[in-house]
Phi, psi and omega in degrees: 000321181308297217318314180325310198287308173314321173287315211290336173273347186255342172296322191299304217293295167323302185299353190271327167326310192288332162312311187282310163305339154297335181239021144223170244230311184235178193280314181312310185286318180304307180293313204294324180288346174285302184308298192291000199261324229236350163227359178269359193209167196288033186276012186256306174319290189335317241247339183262015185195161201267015134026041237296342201275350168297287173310281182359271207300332165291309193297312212283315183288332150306285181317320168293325183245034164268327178283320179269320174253335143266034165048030197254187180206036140250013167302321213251333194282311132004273176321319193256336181305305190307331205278354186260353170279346156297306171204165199274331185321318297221321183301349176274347144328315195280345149339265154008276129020302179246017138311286198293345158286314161274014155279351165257298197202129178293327190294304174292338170263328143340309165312305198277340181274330175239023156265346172278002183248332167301291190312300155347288157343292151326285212287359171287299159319289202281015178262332202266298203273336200279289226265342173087028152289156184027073180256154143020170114040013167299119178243136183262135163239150215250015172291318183278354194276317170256104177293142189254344170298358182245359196249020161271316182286350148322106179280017180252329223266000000 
């Protein structure tokens, strides 16, 4: 599953060069700007452990630039449905995305907003029905939560 994850970050990486050359004049800059978003920041941590923020950082850059250099939007529309089904903050990526869709045709970013809201959806779902979060009657007890017995070695408590 890592080795998955490292290709799916060494795909992102290349696709973001190719993203970066679209959108500046040289090459030099398109690599330089690839080194610093993917070994200057924790997408290198990421891209080695098992993480949702490793797919974040892959989905979202997959999505831009399937939305910016091939116009297309039910891909990027795809892409941000998997990252809000990983966790729902996630849906907030797809902003960017559904800027620039809707900056061609609203119909088409409508489209990318509510395969982002079935992810959502999803992860919603598989926290209450998959995994039994927030059921019935779930009581936290908060004795078992905190030992009281650690806060002796505190010199403040």
């Amino acid at each position: 599953m890592i080795l998955l994850i490292s290709a799916l970050s060494f795909l992102a990486a290349l696709r973001f060069r190719e993203l970066c050359t679209t959108l500046v004049p040289s090459a030099l800059y398109a690599d330089l700007a690839m080194l610093a978003v993917f070994i200057g920041t924790p997408a290198l941590f990421y891209s080695r452990a098992f993480f949702p923020e490793a797919f974040f950082v892959s989905l979202t850059v997959l999505a831009c630039h399937s939305c910016l250099v091939r116009g297309s939007w039910l891909v990027p529309g795809l892409l941000m449905m998997l990252a809000a089904s990983l966790k729902p903050p996630a849906a907030l990526l797809a902003v960017p995305v559904l800027v620039i869709t809707a900056s061609r045709d609203w119909r088409k970013a409508l489209g990318i907003f509510a395969l982002v809201c079935i992810g959502v959806w999803f992860s919603f779902f598989e926290l209450r029905v998959l995994k039994g979060v927030l059921q019935q009657g779930t009581q936290v007890d908060a004795g078992r939560l905190v030992d009281r017995s650690a806060l002796a070695y505190m010199p403040y408590a």
